[in-house]
C-alpha positions in Angstrom: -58.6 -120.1 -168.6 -57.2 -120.2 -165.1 -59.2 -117.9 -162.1 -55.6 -115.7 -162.4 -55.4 -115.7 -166.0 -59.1 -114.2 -165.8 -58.3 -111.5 -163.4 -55.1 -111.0 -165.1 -57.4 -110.0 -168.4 -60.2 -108.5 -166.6 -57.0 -106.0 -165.2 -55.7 -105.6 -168.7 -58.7 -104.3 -169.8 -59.4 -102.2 -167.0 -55.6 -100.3 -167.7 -56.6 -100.4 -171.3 -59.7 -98.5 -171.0 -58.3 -96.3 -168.4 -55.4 -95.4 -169.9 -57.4 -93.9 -172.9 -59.5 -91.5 -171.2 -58.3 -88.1 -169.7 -56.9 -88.5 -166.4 -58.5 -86.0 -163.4 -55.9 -84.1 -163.4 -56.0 -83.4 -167.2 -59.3 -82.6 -166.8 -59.4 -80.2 -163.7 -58.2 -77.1 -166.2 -60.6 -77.7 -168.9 -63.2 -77.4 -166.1 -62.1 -74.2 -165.0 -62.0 -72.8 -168.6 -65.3 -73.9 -169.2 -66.5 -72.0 -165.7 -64.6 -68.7 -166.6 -66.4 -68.7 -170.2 -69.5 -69.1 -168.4 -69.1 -66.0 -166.7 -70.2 -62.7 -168.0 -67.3 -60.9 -169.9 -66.6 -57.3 -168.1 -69.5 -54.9 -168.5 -67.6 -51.5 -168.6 -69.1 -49.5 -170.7 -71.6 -46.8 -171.4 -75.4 -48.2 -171.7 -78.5 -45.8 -173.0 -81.7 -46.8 -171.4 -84.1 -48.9 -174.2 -88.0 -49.9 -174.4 -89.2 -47.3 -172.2 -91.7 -44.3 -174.0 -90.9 -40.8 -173.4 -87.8 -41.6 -171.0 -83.8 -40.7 -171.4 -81.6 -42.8 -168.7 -78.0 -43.9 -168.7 -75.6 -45.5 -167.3 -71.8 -45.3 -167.1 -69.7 -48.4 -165.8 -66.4 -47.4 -165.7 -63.5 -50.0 -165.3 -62.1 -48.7 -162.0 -65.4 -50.0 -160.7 -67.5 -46.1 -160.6 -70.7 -45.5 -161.9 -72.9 -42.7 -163.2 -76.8 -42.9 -163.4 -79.1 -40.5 -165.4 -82.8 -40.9 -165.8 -85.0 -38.1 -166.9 -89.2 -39.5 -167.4 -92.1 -37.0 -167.3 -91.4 -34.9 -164.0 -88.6 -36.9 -162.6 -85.1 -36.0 -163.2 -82.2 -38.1 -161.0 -78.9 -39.1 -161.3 -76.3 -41.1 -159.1 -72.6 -42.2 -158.6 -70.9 -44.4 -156.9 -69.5 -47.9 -156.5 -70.7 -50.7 -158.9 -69.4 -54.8 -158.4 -69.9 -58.1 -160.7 -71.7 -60.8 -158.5 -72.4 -63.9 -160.9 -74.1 -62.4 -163.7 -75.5 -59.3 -161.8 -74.1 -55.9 -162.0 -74.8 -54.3 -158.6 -74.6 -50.3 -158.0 -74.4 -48.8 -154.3 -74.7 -45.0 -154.4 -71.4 -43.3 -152.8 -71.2 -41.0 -150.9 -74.6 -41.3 -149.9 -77.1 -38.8 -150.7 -78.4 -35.9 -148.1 -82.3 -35.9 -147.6 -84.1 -32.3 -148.2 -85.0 -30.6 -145.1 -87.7 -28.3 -143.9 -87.6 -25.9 -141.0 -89.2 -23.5 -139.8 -87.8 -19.8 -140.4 -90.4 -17.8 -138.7 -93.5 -18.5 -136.8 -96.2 -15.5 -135.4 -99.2 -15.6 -134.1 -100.4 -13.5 -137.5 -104.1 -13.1 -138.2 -106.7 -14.2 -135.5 -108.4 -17.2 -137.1 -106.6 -17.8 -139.7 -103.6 -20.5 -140.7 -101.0 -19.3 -142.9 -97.9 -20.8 -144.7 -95.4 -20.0 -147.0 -92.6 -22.1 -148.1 -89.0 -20.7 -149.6 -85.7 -22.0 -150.5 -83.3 -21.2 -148.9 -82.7 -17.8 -151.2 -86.2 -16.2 -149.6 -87.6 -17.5 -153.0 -91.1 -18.9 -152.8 -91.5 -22.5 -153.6 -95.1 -23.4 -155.9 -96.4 -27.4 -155.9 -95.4 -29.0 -153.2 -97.9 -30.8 -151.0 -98.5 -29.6 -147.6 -100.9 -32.4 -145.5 -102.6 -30.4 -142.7 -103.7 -32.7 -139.5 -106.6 -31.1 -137.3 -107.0 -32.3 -133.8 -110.7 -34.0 -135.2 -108.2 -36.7 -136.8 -109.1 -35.2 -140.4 -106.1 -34.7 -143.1 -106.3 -32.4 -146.0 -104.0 -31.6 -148.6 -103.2 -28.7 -150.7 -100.1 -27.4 -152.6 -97.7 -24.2 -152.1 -98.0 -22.1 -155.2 -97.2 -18.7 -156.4 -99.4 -15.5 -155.4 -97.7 -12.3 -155.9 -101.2 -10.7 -154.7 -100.6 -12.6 -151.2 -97.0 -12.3 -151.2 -97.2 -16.0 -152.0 -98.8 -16.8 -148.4 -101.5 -19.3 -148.6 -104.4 -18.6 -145.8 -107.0 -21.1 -144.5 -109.6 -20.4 -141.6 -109.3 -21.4 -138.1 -112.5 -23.2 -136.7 -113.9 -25.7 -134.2 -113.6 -28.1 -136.8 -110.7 -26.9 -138.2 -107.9 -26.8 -135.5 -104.4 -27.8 -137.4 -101.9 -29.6 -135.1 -99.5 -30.8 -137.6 -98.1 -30.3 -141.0 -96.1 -32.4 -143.0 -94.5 -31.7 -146.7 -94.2 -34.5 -149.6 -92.4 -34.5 -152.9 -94.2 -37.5 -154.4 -91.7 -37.2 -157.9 -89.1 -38.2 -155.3 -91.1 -40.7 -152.9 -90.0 -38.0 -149.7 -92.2 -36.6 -147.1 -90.7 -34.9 -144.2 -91.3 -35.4 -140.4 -94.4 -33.9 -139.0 -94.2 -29.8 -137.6 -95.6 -29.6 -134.9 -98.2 -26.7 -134.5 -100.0 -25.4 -131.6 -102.4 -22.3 -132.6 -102.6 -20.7 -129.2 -98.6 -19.5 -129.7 -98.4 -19.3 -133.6 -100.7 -19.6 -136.5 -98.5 -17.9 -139.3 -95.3 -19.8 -140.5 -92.6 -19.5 -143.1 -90.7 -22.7 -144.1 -87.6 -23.1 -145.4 -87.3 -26.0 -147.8 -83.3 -27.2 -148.3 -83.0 -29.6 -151.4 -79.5 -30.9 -150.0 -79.5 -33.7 -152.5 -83.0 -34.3 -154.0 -83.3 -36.0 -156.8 -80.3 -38.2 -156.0 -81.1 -41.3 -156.0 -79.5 -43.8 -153.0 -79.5 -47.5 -154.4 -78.0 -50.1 -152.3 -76.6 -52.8 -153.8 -79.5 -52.1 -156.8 -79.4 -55.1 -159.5 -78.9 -55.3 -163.1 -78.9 -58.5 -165.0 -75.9 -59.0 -167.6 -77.7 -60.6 -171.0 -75.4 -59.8 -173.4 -75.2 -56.1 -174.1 -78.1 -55.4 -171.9 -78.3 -54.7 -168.6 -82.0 -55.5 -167.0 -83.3 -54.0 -163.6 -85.4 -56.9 -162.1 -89.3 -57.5 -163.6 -87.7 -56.3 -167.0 -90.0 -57.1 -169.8 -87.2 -56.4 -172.1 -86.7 -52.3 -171.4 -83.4 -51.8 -169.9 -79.7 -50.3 -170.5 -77.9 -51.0 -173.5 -74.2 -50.8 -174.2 -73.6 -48.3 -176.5 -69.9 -48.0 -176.3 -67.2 -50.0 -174.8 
């Protein structure tokens, strides 16, 4: 066998091997099937929150790509809507329109009873508010709390002395259910000692997530460090 004849073969085979394997082109649309069925299918739906004790939650994906959010565990009740978007195989909700934070201000402020601090908190109604924390600062550096509660006897003022050691400068209110504390009051004793706040819930309770996200497995979706408790899809 000639050199030629040898390439000539070598060629044949080549073509003959070739020519019975898919060409690239052939293949380039059984790749992208493959990649869309690796994707999660759409996760509309309604999902009921699963693996947590003595919780309720929910979560509503509708397909015009709006969301609702329930969750109700011991003291804390919140809910959300907004936007929700597919990125890979994450479901990612962004609260809209964006949530007001409470507010607290001051409504009146005397100079009340020589030596002695007093507060009372209301909504907005005139309507004393009980159990929220109030964190006193005194110009020694020292912090105390204590909570606003109901006491008809008091007209639901709450009253601590005044002394050397007890001079307060600041106040400042939390909701801890909620993760919200308010800016520092500022408070100088000399001009006022007795103060009524008003407390504005604007949107407490809603919760602001930013791009929060779920992992699509399946019919679950799991918020991240899942052990398995999540949403499940109840209904399409």
């Amino acid at each position: 066998m000639t050199t030629t004849d040898a390439e000539l073969m070598g060629q044949s085979l080549v073509a003959a091997r070739c020519g019975s394997m898919p060409s690239m082109k052939r293949l380039l649309p059984l790749l992208f099937l493959l990649t869309v069925a690796a994707a999660p299918a759409n996760p509309a739906g309604e999902y009921r929150l699963t693996g947590v004790m003595e919780a309720a939650g929910a979560i509503e994906l509708s397909p015009d790509g709006r969301f609702r959010y329930a969750l109700a565990y011991g003291a804390l009740d919140e809910t959300a809507e907004g936007r929700w978007r597919l990125d890979g195989n994450k479901v990612l909700l962004t609260t809209d329109p964006k949530p007001k934070p409470p507010s607290f201000t001051v409504a009146e402020s005397s100079p009340g009873k020589p030596g002695v601090f007093q507060l009372r908190l209301d909504n907005p109604k005139g309507q004393p508010i009980p159990n929220i924390a109030v964190l006193v600062t005194f110009a020694n550096g020292q912090i105390d709390t204590a909570y606003t509660r109901m006491d008809p006897e008091n007209d639901n003022w709450m009253e601590a002395d005044i002394d050397a050691d007890h001079i307060p400068v600041s106040m400042q209110f939390r909701i801890p259910v909620f993760d919200f504390h308010s800016d520092p009051i500022r408070i100088d004793v000399k001009r006022a000692r007795r103060f009524r706040v008003v407390l504005d819930p604007q949107d407490l309770g809603v919760r602001d997530f930013n791009d929060w996200p779920l992992d699509v497995q399946g019919e679950m979706l799991l918020p991240e460090g899942s052990r398995g408790e999540g949403f499940k899809r109840v209904r399409d």
